[in-house]
C-alpha positions as CSV (number, residue, x, y, z in Angstrom):
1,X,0.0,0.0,0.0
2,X,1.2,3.6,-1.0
3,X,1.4,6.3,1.4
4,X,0.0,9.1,0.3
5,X,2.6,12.0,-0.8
6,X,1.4,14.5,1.7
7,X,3.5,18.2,2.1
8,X,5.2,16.9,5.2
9,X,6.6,13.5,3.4
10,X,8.0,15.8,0.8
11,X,9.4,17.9,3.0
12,X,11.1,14.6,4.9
13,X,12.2,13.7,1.5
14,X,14.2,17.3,0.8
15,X,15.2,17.0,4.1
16,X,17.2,14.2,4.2
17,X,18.4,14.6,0.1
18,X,19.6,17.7,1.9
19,X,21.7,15.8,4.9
20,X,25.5,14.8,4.3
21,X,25.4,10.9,4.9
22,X,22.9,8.6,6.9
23,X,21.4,10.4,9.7
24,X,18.8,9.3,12.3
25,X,15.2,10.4,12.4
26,X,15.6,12.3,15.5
27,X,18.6,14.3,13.9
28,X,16.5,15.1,10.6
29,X,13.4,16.3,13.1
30,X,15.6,18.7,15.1
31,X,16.3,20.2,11.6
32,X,12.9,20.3,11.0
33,X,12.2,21.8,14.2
34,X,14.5,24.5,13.4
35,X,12.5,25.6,10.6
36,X,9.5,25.4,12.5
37,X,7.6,23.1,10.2
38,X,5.4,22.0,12.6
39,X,6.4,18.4,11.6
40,X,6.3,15.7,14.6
41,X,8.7,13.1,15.4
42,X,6.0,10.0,14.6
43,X,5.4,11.6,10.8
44,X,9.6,11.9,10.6
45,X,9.3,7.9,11.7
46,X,6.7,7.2,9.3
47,X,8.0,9.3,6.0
48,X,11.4,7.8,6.7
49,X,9.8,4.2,6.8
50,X,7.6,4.4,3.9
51,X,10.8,6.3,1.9
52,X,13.1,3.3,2.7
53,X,10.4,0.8,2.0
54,X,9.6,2.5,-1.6
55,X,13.5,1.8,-2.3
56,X,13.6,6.1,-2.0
57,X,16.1,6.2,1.3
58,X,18.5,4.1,2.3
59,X,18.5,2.6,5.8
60,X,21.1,0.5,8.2
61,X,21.7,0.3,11.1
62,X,24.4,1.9,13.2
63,X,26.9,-0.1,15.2
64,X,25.6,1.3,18.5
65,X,21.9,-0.2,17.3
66,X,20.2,3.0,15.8
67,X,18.2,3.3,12.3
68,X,20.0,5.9,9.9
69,X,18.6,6.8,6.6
70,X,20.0,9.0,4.0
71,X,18.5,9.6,0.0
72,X,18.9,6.3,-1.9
73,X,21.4,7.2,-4.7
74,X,21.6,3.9,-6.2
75,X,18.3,1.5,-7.2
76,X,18.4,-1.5,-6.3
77,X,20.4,-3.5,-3.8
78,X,23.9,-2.1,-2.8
79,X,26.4,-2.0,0.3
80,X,27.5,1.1,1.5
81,X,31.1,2.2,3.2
82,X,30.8,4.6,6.3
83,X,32.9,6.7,7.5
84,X,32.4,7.0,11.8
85,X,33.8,10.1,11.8
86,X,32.7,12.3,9.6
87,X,29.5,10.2,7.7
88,X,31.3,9.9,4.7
89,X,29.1,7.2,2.6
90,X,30.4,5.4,-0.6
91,X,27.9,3.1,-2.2
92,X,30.4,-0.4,-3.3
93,X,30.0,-3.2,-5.6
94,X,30.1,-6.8,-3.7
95,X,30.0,-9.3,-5.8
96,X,31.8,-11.2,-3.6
97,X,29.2,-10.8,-0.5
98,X,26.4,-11.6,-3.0
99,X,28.4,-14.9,-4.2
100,X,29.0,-15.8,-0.5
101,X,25.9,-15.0,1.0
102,X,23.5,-17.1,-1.6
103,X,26.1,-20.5,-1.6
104,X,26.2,-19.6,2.4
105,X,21.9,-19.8,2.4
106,X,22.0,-22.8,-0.3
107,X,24.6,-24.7,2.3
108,X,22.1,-24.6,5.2
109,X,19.3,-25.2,3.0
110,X,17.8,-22.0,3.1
111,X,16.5,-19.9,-0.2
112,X,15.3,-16.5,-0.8
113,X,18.1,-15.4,1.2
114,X,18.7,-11.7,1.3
115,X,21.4,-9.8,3.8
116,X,22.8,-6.4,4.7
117,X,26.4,-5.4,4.5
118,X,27.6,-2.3,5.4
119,X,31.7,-1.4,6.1
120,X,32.2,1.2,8.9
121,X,35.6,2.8,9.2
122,X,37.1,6.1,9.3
123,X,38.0,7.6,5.7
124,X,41.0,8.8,4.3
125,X,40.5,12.3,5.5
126,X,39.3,11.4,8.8
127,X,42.6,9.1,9.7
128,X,45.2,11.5,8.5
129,X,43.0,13.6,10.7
130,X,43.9,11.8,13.4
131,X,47.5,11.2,12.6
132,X,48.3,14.8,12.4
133,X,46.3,14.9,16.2
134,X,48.3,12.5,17.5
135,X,51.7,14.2,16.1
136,X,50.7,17.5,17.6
137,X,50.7,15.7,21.1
């Protein structure tokens, strides 16, 4: 079932094409808030939902367990790298996941199989970043 495309969806959906990387739905309401849209935390949750279900957002979740979402910029199913830093996001190829994770399924006699693979690290930037902090100790 569609959800209807009501003003506040769209103006979840320019949010978050708006937001560097994946961000949560409480981060994306605060910026709401800021414009004073008037826009409540539950219609964030639900825009963001029916976005990621429709294949229009992306969504994972973070190590520390919460659901981030940012504008889908590739159709279809992809992996993503993440930067903990800064929120960097690179949509990657993995062929080799996809390989392993259907002969994986097909081992233990399952089908239909379908996973999520996402690779969080710091990026280039953000670990010479941190090399130049630590040689200014």
């Amino acid at each position: 079932m569609a959800q209807r495309n009501t003003w506040q969806r769209e103006r979840v959906r320019e949010a978050l094409a708006d937001a560097r990387g994946f961000v949560s739905a409480q981060t994306l309401h605060a910026t709401l808030r800021k414009e004073n849209t008037g826009i409540g935390l539950a219609t964030v949750y639900r825009a963001l939902a029916g976005l990621a279900s429709q294949g229009d957002a992306d969504s994972l979740q973070s190590p520390e367990g919460e659901n981030l979402f940012r504008a889908c910029v590739s159709p279809g199913h992809h992996h993503h790298l993440i930067c903990r830093n800064c929120g960097l996001t690179v949509e990657i190829e993995a062929s080799d996941v996809e390989q392993w994770a259907h002969a994986t399924a097909a081992t233990h006699g399952f089908t239909q199989a379908e996973h999520i693979v996402d690779i969080f690290g710091l990026c280039a930037a953000c670990t010479q970043l941190r090399a130049n902090e630590r040689v200014g100790q």
